[in-house]
C-alpha positions as CSV (number, residue, x, y, z in Angstrom):
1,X,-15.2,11.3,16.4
2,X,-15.3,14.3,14.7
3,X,-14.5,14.7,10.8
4,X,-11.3,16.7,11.1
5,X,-10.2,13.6,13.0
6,X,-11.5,11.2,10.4
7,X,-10.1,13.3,8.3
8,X,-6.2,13.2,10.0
9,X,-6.4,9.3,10.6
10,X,-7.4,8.3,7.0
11,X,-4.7,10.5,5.8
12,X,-1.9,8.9,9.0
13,X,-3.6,5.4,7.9
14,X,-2.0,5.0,4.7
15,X,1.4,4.1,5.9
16,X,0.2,1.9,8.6
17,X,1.0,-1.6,8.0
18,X,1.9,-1.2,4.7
19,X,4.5,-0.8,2.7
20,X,4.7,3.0,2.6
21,X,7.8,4.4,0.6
22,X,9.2,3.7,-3.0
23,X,12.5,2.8,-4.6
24,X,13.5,6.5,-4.8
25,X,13.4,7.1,-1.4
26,X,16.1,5.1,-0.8
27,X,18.9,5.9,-3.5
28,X,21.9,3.8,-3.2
29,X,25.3,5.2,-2.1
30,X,29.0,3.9,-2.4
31,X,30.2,2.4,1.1
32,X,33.3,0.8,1.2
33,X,32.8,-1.1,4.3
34,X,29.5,-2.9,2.8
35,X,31.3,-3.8,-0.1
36,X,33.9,-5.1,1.8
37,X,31.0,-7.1,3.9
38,X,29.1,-8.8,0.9
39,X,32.3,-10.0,-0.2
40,X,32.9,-12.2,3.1
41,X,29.0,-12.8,3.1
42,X,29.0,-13.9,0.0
43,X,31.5,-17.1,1.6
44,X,29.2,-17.6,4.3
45,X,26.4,-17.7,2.1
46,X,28.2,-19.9,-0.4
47,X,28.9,-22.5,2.5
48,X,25.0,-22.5,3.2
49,X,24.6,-23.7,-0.4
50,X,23.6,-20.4,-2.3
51,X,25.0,-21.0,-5.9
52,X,27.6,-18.1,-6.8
53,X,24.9,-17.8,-10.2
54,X,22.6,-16.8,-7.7
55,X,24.9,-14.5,-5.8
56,X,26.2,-12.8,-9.3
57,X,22.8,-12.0,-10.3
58,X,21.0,-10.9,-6.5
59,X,24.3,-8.8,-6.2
60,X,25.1,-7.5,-9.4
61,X,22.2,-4.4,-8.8
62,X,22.4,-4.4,-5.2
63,X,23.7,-1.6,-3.5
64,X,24.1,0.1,0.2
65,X,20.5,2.3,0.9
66,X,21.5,4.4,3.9
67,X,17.8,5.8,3.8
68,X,17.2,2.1,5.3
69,X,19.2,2.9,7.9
70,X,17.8,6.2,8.6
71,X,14.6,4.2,8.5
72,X,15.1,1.4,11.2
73,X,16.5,4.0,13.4
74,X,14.1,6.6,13.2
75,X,10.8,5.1,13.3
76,X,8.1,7.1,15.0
77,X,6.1,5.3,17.7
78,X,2.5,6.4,17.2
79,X,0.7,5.4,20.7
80,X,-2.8,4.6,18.7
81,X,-5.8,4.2,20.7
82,X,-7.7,1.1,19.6
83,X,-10.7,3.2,18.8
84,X,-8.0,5.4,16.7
85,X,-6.6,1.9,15.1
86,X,-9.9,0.4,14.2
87,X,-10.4,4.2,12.5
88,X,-7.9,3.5,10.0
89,X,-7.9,-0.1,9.7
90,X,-11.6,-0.8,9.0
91,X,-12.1,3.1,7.7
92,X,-15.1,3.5,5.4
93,X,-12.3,3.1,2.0
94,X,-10.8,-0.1,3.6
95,X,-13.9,-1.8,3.9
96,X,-15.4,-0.1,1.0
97,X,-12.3,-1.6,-1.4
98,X,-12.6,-4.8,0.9
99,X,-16.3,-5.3,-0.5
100,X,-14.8,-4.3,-4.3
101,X,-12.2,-7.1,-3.9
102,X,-14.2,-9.7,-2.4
103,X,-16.8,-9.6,-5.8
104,X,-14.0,-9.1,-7.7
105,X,-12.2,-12.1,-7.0
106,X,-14.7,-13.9,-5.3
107,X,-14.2,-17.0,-7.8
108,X,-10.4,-17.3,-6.6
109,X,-11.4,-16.7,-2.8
110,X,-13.9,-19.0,-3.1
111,X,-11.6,-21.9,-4.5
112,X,-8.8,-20.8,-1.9
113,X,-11.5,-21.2,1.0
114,X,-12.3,-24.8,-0.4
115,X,-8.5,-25.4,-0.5
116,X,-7.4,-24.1,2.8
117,X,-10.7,-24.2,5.0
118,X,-10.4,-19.9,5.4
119,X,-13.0,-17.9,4.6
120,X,-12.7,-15.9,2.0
121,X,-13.4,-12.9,3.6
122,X,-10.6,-13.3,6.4
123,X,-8.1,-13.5,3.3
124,X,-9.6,-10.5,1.8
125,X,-8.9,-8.2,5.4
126,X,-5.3,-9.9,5.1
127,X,-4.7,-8.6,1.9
128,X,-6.6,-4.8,2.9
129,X,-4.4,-4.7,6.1
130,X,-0.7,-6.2,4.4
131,X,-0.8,-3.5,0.8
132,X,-4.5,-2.5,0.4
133,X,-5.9,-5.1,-1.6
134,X,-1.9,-5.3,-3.8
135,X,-2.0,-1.5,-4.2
136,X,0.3,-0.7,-1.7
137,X,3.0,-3.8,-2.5
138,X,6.2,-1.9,-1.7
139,X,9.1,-1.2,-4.8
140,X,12.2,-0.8,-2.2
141,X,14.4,-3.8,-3.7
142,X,15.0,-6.8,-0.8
143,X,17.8,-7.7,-1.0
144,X,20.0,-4.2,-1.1
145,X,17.5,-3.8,1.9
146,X,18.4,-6.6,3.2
147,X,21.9,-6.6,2.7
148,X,22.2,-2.9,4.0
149,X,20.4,-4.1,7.4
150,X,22.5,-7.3,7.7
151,X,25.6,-5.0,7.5
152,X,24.2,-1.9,9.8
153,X,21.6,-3.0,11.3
154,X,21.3,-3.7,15.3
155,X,19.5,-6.6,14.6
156,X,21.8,-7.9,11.7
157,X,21.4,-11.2,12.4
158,X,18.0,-11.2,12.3
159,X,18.2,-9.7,8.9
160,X,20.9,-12.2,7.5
161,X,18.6,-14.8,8.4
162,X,16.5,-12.8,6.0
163,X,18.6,-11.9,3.4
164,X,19.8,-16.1,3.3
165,X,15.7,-16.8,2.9
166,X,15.6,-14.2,0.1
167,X,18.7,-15.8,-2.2
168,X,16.9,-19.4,-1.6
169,X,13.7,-17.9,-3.2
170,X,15.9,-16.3,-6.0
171,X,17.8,-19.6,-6.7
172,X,14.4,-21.8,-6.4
173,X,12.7,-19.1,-9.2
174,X,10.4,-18.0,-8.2
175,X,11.1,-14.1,-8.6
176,X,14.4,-12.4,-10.2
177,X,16.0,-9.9,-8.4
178,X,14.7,-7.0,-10.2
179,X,11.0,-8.0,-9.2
180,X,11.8,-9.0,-5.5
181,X,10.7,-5.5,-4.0
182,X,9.0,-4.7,-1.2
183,X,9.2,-2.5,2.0
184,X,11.9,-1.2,3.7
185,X,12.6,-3.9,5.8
186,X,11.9,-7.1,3.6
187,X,8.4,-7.5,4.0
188,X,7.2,-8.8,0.6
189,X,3.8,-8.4,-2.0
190,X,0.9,-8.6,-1.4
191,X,1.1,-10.2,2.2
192,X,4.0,-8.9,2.9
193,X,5.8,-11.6,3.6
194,X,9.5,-11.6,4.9
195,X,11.7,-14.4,3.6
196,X,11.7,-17.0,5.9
197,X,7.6,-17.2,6.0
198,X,7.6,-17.0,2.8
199,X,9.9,-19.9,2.9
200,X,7.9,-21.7,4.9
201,X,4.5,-20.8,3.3
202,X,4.3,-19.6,0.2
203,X,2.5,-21.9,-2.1
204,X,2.4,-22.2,-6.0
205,X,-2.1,-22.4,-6.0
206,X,-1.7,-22.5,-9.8
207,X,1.2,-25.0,-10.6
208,X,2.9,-23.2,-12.8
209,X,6.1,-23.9,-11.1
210,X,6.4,-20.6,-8.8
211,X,5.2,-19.4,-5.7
212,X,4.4,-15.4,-6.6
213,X,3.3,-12.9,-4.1
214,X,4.8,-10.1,-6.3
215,X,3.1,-9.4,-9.3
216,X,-0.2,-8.1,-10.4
217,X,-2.0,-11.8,-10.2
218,X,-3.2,-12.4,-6.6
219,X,-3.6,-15.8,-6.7
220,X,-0.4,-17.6,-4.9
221,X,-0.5,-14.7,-2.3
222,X,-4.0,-15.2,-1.2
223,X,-3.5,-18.6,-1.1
224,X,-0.2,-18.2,1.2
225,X,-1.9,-16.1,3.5
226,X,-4.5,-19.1,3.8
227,X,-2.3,-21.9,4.1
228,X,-0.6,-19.8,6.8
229,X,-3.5,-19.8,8.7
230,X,-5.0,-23.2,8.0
231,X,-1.8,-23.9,9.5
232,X,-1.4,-22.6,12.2
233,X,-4.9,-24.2,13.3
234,X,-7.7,-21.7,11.6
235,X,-11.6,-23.4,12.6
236,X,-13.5,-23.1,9.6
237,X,-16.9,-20.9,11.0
238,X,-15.2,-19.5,14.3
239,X,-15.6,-16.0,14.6
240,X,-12.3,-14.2,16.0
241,X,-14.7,-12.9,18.7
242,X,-17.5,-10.2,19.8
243,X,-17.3,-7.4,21.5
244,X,-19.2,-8.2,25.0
245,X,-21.0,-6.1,28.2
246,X,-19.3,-7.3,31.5
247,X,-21.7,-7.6,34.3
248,X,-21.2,-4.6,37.4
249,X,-18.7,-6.1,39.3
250,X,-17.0,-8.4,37.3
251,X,-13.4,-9.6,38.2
252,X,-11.0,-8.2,36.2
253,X,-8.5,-10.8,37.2
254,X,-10.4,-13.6,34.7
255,X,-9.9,-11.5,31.6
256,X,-6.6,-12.4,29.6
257,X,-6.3,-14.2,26.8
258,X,-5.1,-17.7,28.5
259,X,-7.8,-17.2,30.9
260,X,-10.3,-19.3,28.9
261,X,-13.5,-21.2,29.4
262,X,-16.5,-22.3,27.9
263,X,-19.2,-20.0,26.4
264,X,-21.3,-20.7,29.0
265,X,-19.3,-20.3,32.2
266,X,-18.9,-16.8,30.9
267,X,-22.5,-16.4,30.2
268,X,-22.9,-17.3,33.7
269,X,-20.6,-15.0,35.4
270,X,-23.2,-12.7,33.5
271,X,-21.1,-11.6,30.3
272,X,-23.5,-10.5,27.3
273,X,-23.1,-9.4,23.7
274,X,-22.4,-5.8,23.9
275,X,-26.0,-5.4,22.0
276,X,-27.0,-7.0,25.6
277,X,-27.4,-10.6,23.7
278,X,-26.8,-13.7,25.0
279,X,-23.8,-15.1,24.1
280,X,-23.5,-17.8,20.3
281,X,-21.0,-20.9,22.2
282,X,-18.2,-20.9,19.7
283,X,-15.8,-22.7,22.4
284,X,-14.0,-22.0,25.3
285,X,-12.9,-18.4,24.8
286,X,-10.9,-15.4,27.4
287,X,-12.4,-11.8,27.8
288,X,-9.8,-9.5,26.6
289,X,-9.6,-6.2,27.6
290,X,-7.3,-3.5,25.2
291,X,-8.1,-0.2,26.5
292,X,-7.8,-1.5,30.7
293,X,-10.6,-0.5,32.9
294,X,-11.8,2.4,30.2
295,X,-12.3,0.9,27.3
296,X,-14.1,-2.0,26.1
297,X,-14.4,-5.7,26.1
298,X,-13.8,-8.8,23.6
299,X,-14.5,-12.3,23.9
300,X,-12.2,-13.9,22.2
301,X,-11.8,-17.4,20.8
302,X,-9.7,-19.9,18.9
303,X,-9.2,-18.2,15.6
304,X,-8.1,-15.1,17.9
305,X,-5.0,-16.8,18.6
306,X,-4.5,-17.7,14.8
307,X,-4.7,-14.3,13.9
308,X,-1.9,-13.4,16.2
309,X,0.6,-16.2,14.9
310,X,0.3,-13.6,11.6
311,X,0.6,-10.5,13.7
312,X,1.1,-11.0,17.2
313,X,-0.3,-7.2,17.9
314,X,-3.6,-7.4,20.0
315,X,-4.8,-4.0,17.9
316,X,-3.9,-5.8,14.6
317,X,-6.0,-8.7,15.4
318,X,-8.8,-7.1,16.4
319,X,-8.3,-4.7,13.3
320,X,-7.9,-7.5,11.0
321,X,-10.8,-9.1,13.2
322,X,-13.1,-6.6,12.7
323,X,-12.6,-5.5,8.7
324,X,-13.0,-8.6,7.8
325,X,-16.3,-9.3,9.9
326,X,-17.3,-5.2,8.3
327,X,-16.3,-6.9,4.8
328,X,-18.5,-9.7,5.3
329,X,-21.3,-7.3,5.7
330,X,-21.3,-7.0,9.5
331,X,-22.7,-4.2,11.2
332,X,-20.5,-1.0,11.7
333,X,-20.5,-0.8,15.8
334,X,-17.6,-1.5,17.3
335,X,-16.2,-0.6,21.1
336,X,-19.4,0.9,22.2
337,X,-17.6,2.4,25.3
338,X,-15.0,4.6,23.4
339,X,-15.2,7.4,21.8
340,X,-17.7,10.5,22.1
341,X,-20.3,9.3,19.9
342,X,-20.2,11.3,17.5
């Protein structure tokens, strides 16, 4: 890859999946019909048990953000290759700030991974991917976002879903109104959370009564992030999965990632590391392949799947996959059969 390349993708990389504009991008303007529609929300959220103490004070500042709008339906669709992808999500600053983080707060990652069975450098790529190690948290406030998509928006019930999650956190405590920022579209902190998953788990690592992904401290993010993957089935000392050599030949048809079997029926069929290794057996696993016929290969296990209950995009989880494994010290080489080399 050449440097002007580098170069473009480290510059396009800082908006990718993370929260990538600021409160003044989205100034607030007077709209008749959305005042019109918080005031009937504001019944339908009352009838779902939102206090009206809570309503006054998540409402009092909230506004219409046509910029929002704009937003949702004007996104660009940028057709990344995975060789492009894994350019800005495990760049040379990513991992770089990854290794900073991980001494940094390696006491509080190391208590998280006792907690939640994650290792702590797993977390740490969460956290690089989500804001950029909390630098990147978003400041768009949720819930004029929220209300401004839950009146415009296409997917508007989607998004009152979202906006009923964000008033429970409010009335639990957690966060007041003027601290519950984020991106455009309700992702939250430093995990970026949306509502209902943070809902379902955010946890309060310190006891202090509140569950908070938005401030300066960390902690209950980081610990969230685990205890969303310890839940949904994270195996303590499973790699996400290698990069492999398929033998000449090899049926296509078996890859896919509910095409699984054990280590060694694949190492039979002749599938080697793609340093030309024999396979570690970590479990039954699929051979995954991203690019089709021209790119290369992954064998994939368990944790694989985890990953993609957090992000269900294959190029996120092998981004993810792959900073964290670059974090962790791992060597630099990835998808030996893209790219020109240089």
């Amino acid at each position: 890859m050449t440097q002007t390349r580098r170069a473009f993708l480290a510059t396009f990389g800082a908006a990718l999946a993370l929260p990538a504009f600021a409160q003044s991008d989205f100034p607030a303007a007077a709209n008749p019909g959305f005042d019109r529609w918080v005031a009937k929300f504001r019944l339908r959220a009352a009838s779902q048990g939102i206090a009206a103490r809570t309503l006054d004070a998540a409402f009092s500042q909230a506004g219409f953000l046509p910029g929002v709008i704009d937003k949702e339906n004007n996104q660009y669709e940028f057709s990344l290759s995975l060789e492009d992808y894994l350019a800005i999500t495990a760049s040379d600053e990513r991992i770089a700030a990854g290794k900073a983080a991980l001494r940094r707060q390696a006491q509080l990652l190391s208590q998280i991974e006792k907690a939640y069975g994650v290792e702590a450098h797993v977390i740490a790529a969460v956290w690089g991917i989500e804001s950029f190690y909390g630098t990147k948290r978003g400041t768009v406030p949720v819930i004029s976002a929220l209300a401004t998509l839950s009146y415009a928006s296409s997917r508007a019930a989607f998004f009152e879903g979202q906006l009923i999650a964000a008033l429970r956190i409010l009335q639990h405590g957690d966060v007041t109104p003027d601290r519950m920022t984020g991106g455009w579209a309700g992702a939250m902190g430093h995990t970026q959370f949306i509502p209902t998953t943070y809902l379902a788990y955010a946890v309060d690592f310190r006891g202090d009564g509140r569950r908070d992904i938005w401030g300066d401290d960390p902690t209950d993010a980081l610990a969230s992030a685990a205890n969303y993957l310890a839940r949904a089935g994270w195996s303590y000392g499973q790699p996400w999965g290698v990069e492999v050599l398929l033998p000449p030949g090899f049926n296509r048809a078996l890859a896919g990632n509910l095409r699984r079997r054990s280590t060694g029926d694949w190492a039979k069929l002749g599938v080697r590391t793609a340093t030309g290794n024999r396979l570690v057996d970590h479990g039954t696993a699929s051979v995954i392949l991203p690019a089709a016929a021209t790119g290369p290969a992954f064998l994939v296990f368990h944790n694989y799947s985890v990953i993609a209950a957090y992000n269900a995009s294959q190029k996120y989880v092998i981004g993810l996959g792959h900073l964290a494994d670059r974090i962790h010290g791992g060597p630099p080489e990835l998808c030996m059969n893209l790219g020109d080399g240089n």
